[in-house]
C-alpha positions as CSV (number, residue, x, y, z in Angstrom):
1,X,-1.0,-8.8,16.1
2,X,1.7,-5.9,16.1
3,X,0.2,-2.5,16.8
4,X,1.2,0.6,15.2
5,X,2.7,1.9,18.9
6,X,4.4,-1.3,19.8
7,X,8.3,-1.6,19.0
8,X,9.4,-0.8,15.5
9,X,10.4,-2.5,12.8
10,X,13.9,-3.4,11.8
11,X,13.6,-5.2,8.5
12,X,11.2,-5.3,5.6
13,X,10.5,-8.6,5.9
14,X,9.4,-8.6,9.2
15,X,6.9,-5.6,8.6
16,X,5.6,-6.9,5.4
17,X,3.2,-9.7,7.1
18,X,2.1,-6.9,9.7
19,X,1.3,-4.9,6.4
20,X,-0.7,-7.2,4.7
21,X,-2.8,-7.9,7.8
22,X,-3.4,-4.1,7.7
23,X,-4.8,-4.2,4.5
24,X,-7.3,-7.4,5.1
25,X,-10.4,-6.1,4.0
26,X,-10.3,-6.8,0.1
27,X,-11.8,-3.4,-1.0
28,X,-9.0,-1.5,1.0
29,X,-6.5,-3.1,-1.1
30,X,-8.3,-2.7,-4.2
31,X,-8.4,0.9,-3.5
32,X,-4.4,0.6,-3.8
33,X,-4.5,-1.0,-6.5
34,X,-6.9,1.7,-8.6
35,X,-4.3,4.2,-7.1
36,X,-1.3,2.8,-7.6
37,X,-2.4,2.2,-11.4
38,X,-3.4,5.6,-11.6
39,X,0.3,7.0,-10.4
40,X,1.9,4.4,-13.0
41,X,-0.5,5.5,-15.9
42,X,-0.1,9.3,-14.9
43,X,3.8,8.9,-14.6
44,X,3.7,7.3,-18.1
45,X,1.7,10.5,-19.3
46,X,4.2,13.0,-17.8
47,X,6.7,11.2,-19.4
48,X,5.2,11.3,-22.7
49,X,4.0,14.5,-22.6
50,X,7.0,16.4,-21.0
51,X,3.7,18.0,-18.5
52,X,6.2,18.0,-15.4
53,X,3.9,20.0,-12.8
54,X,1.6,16.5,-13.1
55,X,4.4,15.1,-10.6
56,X,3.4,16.9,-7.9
57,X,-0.2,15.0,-8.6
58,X,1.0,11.6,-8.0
59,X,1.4,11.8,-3.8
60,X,-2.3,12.7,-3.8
61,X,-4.0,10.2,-6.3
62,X,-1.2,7.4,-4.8
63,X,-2.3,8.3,-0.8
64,X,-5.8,9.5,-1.7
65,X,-7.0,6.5,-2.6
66,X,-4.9,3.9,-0.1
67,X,-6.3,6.5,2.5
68,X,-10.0,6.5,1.6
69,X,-9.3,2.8,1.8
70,X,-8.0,2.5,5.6
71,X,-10.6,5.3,6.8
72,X,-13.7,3.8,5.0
73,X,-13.6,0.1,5.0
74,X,-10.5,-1.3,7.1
75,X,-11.2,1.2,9.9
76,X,-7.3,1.4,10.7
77,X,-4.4,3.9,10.6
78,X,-2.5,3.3,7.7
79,X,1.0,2.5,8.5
80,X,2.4,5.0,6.6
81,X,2.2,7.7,9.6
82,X,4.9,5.7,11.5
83,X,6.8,3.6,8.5
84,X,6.5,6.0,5.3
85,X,9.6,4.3,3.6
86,X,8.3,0.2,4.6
87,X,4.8,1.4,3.8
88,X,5.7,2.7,0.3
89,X,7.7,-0.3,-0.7
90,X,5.3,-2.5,1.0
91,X,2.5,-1.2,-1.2
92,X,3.9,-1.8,-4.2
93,X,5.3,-5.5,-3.4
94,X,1.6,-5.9,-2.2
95,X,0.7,-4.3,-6.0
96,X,3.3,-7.0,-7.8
97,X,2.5,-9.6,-5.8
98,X,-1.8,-9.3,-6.5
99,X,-0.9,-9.4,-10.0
100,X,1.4,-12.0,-9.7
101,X,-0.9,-14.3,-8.2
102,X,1.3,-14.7,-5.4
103,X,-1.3,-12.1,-2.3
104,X,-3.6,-15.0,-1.4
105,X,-1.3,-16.9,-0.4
106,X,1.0,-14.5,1.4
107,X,-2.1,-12.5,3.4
108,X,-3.4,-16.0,4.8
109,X,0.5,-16.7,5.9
110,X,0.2,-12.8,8.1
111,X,-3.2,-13.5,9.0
112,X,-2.5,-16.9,10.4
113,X,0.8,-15.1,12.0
114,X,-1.5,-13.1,13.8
């Protein structure tokens, strides 16, 4: 399994795998999901409301709960310190593909990669 200080990566798709095995432990990712819900249903607020300073919220409920997530239950550094960008985008192809159906199958594929 890749390690955080081992080379980089160059593409998403090579990271993605290494992502998912990050975020094994199933309360972890359900963390994300409560926070990436939040930042979608608070973003749709904002928008409705025209309440702009709410912005500057989203960071914090987004990371807050992914965070509590890696330094509670999967005991790991969250790959964001050393891949914001792959990390962002990674969480939310890990958030379309829970609700798509489609994370099972893909976080056995990076575990067994492993």
């Amino acid at each position: 399994m890749q390690k955080l200080s081992e080379q980089p990566f160059q593409r998403f798709q090579d990271f993605y795998p290494f992502y998912l095995r990050e975020h094994a432990n199933p309360i972890c990712r359900a963390l994300h999901y409560i926070g990436s819900s939040l930042v979608l249903l608070v973003l749709a607020w904002v928008i409705l409301s025209q309440q702009w300073l709410w912005l500057c919220s989203l960071p914090l409920i987004g990371y807050g709960f992914a965070w509590l997530g890696h330094f509670g239950f999967e005991h790991n550094r969250p790959a964001t310190f050393k891949y914001p960008f792959y990390s962002l985008a990674a969480d939310w192809v890990m958030y379309k593909d829970f609700l798509t159906g489609q994370l099972e199958r893909k976080l056995k594929a990076a575990l067994a990669q492993a």
